[in-house]
N, C-alpha and C positions, 0 to 999 in steps of 0.2 A: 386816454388810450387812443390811438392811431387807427380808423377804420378802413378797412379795406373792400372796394367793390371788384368782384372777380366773376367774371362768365366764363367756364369752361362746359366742353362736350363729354358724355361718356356714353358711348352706342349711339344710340340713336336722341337721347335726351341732352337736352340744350339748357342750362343751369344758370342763371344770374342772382346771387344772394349777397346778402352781408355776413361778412366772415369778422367773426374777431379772436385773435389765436386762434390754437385748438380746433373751436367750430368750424371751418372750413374742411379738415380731416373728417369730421363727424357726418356731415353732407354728404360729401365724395364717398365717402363706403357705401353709405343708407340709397346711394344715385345708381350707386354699381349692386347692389344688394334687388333694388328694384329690377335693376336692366336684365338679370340673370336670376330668373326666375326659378326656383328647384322646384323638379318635376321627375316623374320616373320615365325615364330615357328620355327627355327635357321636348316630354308632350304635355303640354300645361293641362290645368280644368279639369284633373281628376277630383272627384264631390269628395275619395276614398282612399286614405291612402295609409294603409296599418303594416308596419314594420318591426319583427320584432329583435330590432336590435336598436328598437329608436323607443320614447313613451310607453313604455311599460309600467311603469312606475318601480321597478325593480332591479337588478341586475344579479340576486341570490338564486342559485340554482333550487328547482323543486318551489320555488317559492310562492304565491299567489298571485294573479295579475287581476285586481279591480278593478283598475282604469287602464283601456288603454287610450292614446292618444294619439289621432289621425293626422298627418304633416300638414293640409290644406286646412286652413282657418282651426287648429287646436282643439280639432270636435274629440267630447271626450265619447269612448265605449265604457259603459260602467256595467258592473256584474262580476263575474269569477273565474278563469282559468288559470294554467302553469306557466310561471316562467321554466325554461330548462337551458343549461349552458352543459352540458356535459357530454363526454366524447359518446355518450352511446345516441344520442338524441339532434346533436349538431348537423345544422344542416352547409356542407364545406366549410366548418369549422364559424357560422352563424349560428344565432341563439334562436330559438322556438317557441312558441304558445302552445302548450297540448290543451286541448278538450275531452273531458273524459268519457263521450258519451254517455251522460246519465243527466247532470243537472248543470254543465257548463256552461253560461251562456255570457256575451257582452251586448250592448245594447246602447244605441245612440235612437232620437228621437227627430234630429233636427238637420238630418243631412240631405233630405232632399228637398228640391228647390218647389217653389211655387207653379211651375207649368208643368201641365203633360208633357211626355217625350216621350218617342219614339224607336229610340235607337238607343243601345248600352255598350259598352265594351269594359269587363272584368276579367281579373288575372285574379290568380290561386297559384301562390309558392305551396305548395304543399304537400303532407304523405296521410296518406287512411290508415291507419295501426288496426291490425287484424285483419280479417276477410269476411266478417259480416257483412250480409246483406239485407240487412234491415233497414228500416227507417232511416237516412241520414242527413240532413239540411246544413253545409256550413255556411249559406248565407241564404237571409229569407229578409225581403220587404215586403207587406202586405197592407194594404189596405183596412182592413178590417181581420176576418177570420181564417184558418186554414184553409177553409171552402171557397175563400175568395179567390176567382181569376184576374184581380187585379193587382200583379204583384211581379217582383224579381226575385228572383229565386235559383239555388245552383243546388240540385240532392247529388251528393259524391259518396256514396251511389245510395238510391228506392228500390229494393226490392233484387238487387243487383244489376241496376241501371241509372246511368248518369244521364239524370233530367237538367234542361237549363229552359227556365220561365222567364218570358220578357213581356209582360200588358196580358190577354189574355189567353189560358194555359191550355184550354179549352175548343178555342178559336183560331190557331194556329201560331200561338205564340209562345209554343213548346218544341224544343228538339231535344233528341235522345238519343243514346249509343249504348249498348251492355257493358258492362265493367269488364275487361280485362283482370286473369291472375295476377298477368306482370304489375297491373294499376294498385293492387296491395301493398303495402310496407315500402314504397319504393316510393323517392324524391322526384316529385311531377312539375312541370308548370302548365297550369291549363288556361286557357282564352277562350270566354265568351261574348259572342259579341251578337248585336243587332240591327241592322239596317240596312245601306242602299252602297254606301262610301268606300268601304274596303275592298269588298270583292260582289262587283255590280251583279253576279250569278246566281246568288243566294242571297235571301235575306236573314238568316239566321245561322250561325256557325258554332262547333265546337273544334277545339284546336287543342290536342296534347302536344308538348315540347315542341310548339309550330308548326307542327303537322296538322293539317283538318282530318277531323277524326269522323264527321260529320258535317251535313247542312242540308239547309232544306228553303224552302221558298214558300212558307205559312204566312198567313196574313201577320202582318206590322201593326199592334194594336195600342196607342197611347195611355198609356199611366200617370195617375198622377197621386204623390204617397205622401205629399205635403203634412207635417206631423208625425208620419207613421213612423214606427220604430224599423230600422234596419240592424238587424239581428245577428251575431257573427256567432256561430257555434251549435244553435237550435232555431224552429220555427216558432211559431206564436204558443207560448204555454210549455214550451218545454215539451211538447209530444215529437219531436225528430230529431234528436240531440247527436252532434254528428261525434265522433272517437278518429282524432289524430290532431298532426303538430301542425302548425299554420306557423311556415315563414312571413309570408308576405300578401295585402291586399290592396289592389288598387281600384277602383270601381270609376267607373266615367258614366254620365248622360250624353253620350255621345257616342258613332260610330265613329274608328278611327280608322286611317287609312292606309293599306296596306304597308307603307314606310312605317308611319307610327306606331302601329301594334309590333311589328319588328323591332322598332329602337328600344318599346318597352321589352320583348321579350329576350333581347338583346342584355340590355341593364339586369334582366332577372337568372340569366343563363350565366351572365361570368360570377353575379354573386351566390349563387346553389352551385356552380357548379354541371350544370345539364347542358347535352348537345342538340342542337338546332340545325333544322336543314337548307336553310339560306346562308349568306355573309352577314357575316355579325358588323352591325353599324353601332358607333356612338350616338351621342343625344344631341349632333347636328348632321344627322344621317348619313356621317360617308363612313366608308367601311374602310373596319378594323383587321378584318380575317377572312378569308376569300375560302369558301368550304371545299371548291374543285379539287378533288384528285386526295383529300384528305379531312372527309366530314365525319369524322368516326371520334367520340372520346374526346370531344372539346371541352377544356377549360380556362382559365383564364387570370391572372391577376392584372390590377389595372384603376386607376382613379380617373372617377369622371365628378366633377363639383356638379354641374345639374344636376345630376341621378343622386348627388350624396351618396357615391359609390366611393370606395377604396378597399379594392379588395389586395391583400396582401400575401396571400398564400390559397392555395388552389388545389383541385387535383376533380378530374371529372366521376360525376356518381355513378357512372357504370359498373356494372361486376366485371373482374377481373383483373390485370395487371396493368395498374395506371398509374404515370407517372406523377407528380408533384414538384411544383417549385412554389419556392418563398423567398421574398424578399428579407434582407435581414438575418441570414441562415438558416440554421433549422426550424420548421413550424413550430408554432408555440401552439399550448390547450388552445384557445382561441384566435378568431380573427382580429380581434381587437386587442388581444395578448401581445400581440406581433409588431415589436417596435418600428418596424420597416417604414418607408416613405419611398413616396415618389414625388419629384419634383411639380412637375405642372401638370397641369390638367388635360382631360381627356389623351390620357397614355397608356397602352395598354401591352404587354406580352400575353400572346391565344395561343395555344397551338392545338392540335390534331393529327390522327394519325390513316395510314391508309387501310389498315386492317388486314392484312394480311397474315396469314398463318404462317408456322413453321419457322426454317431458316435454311439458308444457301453457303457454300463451301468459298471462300476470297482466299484469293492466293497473292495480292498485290499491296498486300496492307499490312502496315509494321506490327505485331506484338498482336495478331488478330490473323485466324485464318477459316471462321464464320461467324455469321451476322444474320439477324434476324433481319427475313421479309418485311417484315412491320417499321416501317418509318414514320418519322414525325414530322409536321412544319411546325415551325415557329414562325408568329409573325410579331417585331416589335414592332408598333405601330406608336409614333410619336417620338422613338429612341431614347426609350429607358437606358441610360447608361450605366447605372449601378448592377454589379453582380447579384444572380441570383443563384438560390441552391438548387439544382434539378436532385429529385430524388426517385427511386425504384426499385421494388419490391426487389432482394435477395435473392428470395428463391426462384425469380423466374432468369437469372441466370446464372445459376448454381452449377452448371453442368459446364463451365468456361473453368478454367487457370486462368485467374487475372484479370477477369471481364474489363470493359472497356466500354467508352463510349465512343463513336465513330461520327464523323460529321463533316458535313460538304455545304457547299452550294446547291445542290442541284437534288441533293437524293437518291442516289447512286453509290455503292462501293467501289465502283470501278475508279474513283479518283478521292479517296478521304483521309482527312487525319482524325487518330484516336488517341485519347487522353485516358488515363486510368482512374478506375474509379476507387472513390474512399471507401476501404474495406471494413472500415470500424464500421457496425449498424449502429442506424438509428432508428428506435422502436416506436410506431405509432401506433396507438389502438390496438397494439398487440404484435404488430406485424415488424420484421425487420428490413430496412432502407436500409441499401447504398448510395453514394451521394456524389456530385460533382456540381462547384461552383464557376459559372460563369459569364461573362456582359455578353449579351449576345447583340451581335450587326444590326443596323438601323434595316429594317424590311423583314423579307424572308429567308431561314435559313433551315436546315434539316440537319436529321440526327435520329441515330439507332443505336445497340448494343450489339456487342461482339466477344470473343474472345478466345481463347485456345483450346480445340478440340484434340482427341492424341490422331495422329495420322495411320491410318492402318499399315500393317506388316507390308513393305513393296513386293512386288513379286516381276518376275522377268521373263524374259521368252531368249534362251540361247542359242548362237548358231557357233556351231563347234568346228573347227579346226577338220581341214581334210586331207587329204595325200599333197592336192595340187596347192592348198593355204594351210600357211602352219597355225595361224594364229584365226581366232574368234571373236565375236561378235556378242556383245549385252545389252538385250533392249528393255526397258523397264518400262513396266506397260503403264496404261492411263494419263499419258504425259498431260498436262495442264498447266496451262500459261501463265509464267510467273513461278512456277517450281522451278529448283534448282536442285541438279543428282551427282551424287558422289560414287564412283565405285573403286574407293581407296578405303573405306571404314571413315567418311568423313573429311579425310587431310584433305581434300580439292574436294568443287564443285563448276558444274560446268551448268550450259545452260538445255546444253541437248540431253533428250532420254535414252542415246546412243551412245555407245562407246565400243570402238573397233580395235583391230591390231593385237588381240590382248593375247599372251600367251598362254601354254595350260595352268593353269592353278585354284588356288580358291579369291573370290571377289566378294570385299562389303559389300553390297549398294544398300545404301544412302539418298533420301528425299529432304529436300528441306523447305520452308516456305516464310511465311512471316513468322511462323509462331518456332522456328527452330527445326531439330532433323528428326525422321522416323525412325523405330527401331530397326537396325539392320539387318540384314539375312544375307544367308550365305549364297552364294552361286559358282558355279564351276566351270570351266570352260576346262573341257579333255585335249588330252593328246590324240592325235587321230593314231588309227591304228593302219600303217604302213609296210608290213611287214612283207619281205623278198621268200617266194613260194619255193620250196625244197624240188632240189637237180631228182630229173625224172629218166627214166632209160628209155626208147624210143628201139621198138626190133622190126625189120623188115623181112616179112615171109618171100623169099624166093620165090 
């Protein structure tokens, strides 16, 4: 057989082997597999990195998780908690780990390294189930005993406070915030971090959904846990046993830098579903979604191969009326139900919205004559070209004929087209969708709802016929731009709210606008009353 010697590049690696058949294919993956390292938001060197829609050892709803299994080096967590796939427990339609507070716990033995450090940086996908404030630890490394300050540690929440322990807890290497209501039952991402790197101000930070919730500038004290058990679910024995669903964990020996912990909370935000108060960047840090002018209700579908992301269907976890798109049509039960793709990598469709209340009155837009305040950006970033299903709660605009979706450039009613929306619902979780599919423009684009309100009764102001003018005058009040008035019962329309010359009788008027004409009413223009005064006698007294 025929040998062949080949040297090619892939990245930065420079390859000279012997290939025979086949083998040379086998290389070139294993060269490109190396070069492109997966990472969460493709910051390498996490010790931690627990996913629960990866290693579980299960994919049956309700069912037990023994082992789970960490993506960096295959570390197993062995002990017991829930898997859960089901619509009440899904986190943006991701799988979950519950912990039942009482004797849940996982446990690996061999994930930390052999040197003290100084500096951490952990993420928490996760929700606390209930409002107790009791004892809770979903992650404990120690040393030795509970009494030990030598340790890493995050209580969500002690006592109804959220402690985060880095070296010793004692010594300044604790910070702390109160729990928050909203912090119960509700889909979080929290970041803890330690050191000098990120943000040179503080040396210890807490950070809900990107936001610093806290920090402090306590002494930086070295750990070293070499053997010790790091504990996902309770502390040493079972005495802090924490109660909720754990998406996702990543844990670092290291401080990360302000990019960094972004791209990670970036990765973790379009797959929960949570909004972030920066621009969301991929996992070669340029940005995906610019938050200006519209950082409210961000979510996301989007593949990123580093992050081992592809999220396929979306919808952000806030309360209230938030939209939804899926690739592939309608959402399926799961994210991974969801036969959808995207072509290549790092691609992503975000949008957000600017939050405003209420709705305003458009007169210049076809089959629509209001629109809600509330707009949206989309941004495709990578130009996903394939359709997707936008989807939105029914009942928030129930009070339209025909509702509609409206969409521009720019964000603005004053210059948009509207498309109708698919009036058959579609039920999720209880709730009924209406739906509209489509590719949206490579960058940015916007888009709101709309659709026909009844226009009130007109009303007019007459100027009536006089001796010296036979004929009158119908003004029809309120005129607004882009109305068009009838005062025929309809047959014409004109563009002015004026109409002269009219003789006496009776008069439609008529409004009409995008959405069609108001109901008519009557108005009258009189006959003047001219009438020749009766012959008079006129006596002169002598």
């Amino acid at each position: 057989m025929k040998q062949l010697f080949t040297t090619f590049q892939v990245g930065a690696i420079r390859l000279k082997n012997l290939f025979i058949g086949c083998q040379m294919t086998a290389i070139l993956l294993a060269a490109i597999s190396t070069s492109h390292a997966q990472s969460p938001g493709g910051v390498t060197g996490a010790m931690v990195w627990l996913k629960a829609n990866s290693g579980t050892g299960t994919t049956t709803n309700a069912s037990a998780v023994t082992s789970w299994t960490s993506q960096p080096g295959a570390k197993n967590f062995i002990g017991t908690a829930t898997y859960y796939d089901d619509a009440a427990n899904l986190a943006n339609w991701n799988p979950v780990v519950r912990f039942n507070g009482t004797n849940d716990v996982l446990i690996n033995s061999t994930v930390f390294g052999a040197d003290p450090v100084n500096s951490n940086s952990t993420f928490l996908a996760a929700k606390i189930l209930g409002d107790a404030t009791s004892l809770t630890s979903v992650l404990w490394g120690s040393s030795d005993a509970n009494t030990s300050n030598n340790r890493l540690n995050v209580h969500l929440p002690n006592g109804g406070t959220i402690y985060y322990d880095m070296g010793n807890a004692v010594s300044g290497g604790r910070i702390a915030i109160p729990m928050a209501a909203s912090d119960y039952n509700t889909n979080n991402i929290w970041t803890f971090r330690t050191g000098t790197v990120a943000v040179p101000a503080f040396n210890h930070q807490i950070f809900r959904n990107g936001s610093s919730a806290a920090a402090g500038n306590g002494a930086i004290g070295a750990y070293s846990l070499e053997g010790k058990e790091l504990r996902i679910g309770s502390s040493i024995s079972n005495t802090q046993p924490w109660a909720g669903n754990l998406f996702e964990t990543i844990v670092y020996e290291k401080d990360l830098t302000t990019l960094e912990r972004q791209q990670v909370e970036t990765y973790l935000a379009i797959k929960y579903g949570k909004t972030l108060p920066f621009d969301y960047v991929t996992s070669d840090g340029s940005t995906v979604y610019s938050v200006a002018g519209y950082e409210n209700n961000i979510a996301g579908v989007g593949r990123d191969d580093t992050s081992l992301l592809l999220q396929k269907q979306s919808q952000s976890s806030n309360p209230g009326d938030q939209v939804i798109m899926s690739l592939n049509g309608a959402p399926q039960a799961t994210n991974a139900a969801n036969a959808g793709a995207i072509g290549l990598d790092r691609r992503y469709i975000i949008w957000g919205d600017n939050n405003l209340p209420g709705t305003s009155y458009a007169s210049n837009l076809t089959n629509v004559n209001d629109v809600f305040n509330r707009w949206w950006k989309v941004e495709n970033a990578g130009s996903i070209s394939q359709a997707v299903t936008l989807l939105f709660p029914a009942s928030a605009v129930s009070a339209y004929t025909s509702p509609r979706i409206v969409r521009n450039a720019t964000g603005s009613a004053t210059s948009a087209a509207t498309y109708p929306l698919v009036l058959t619902p579609i039920t999720i979780n209880g709730v009924d969708y209406f739906s509209y599919a489509t590719a949206w423009a490579p960058g940015a684009s916007y888009f709101t709802f709309g659709g026909c309100l009844p226009l009130p009764t007109p009303s007019a102001v007459v100027t009536q016929p006089t001796c010296s003018l036979a004929t009158g005058t119908i003004t029809i009040d309120n005129p607004i731009t882009g109305q068009t008035y009838s005062f025929d019962n309809g047959a014409t329309y004109q563009a002015s709210n004026i109409k002269s010359g009219l003789t006496p009788g009776v008069y439609q008027i008529m409004v009409k606008d995008g959405c069609g004409a108001s109901v008519a009413t009557s108005v009258t223009v009189q006959a003047a009353d001219c009438c020749t005064p009766a012959a008079g006698t006129i006596t002169l007294n002598p």
